[in-house]
N, C-alpha and C positions, 0 to 999 in steps of 0.2 A: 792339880792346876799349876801351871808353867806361870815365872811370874810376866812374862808378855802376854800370857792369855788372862792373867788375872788385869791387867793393864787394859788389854782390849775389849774387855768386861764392861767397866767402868768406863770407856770413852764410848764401846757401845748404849749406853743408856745417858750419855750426856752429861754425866756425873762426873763436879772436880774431886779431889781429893776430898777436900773436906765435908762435900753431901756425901760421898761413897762411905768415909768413916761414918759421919755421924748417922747415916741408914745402918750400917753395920755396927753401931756402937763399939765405936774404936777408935784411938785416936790417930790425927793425920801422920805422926811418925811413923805407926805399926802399916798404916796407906804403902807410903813409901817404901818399907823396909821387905814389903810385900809385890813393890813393882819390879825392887832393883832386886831379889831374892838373894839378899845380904845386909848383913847388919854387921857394918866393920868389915871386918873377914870372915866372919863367920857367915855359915849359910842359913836363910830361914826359908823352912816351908810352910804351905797355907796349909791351915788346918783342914781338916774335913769339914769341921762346923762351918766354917768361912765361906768353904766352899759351896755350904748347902745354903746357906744362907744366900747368896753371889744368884743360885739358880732359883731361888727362890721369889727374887726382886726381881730377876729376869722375865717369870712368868707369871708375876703380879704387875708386872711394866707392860706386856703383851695383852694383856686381858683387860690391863685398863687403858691401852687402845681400839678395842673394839667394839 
């Protein structure tokens, strides 16, 4: 996960920063650090966990619209 698509994630579900961390238990920096996929200069990538976690809300958000 690209961090624009982990961006488009979270505004796909509605979610500020701060509901996005606190669903993924994490705080709003590591949010951030995960849109701009850099911390400083250095690069961060999204974990696999994150990631599974990210499609996980996704198809618990979908199923409790229906």
């Amino acid at each position: 996960m690209k961090p624009e698509e982990f961006k488009k994630w979270r505004k796909s579900l509605g979610l500020s920063q701060k509901n996005a961390a606190e669903m993924l238990g994490l705080k709003i920096r590591i949010i951030q650090y995960y849109e701009k996929g850099k911390k400083g200069k250095k690069t961060i990538n999204i974990p696999k966990y994150i990631q599974l976690a990210c499609l996980a809300l996704e198809i618990q958000n979908k199923i409790n619209k229906i």
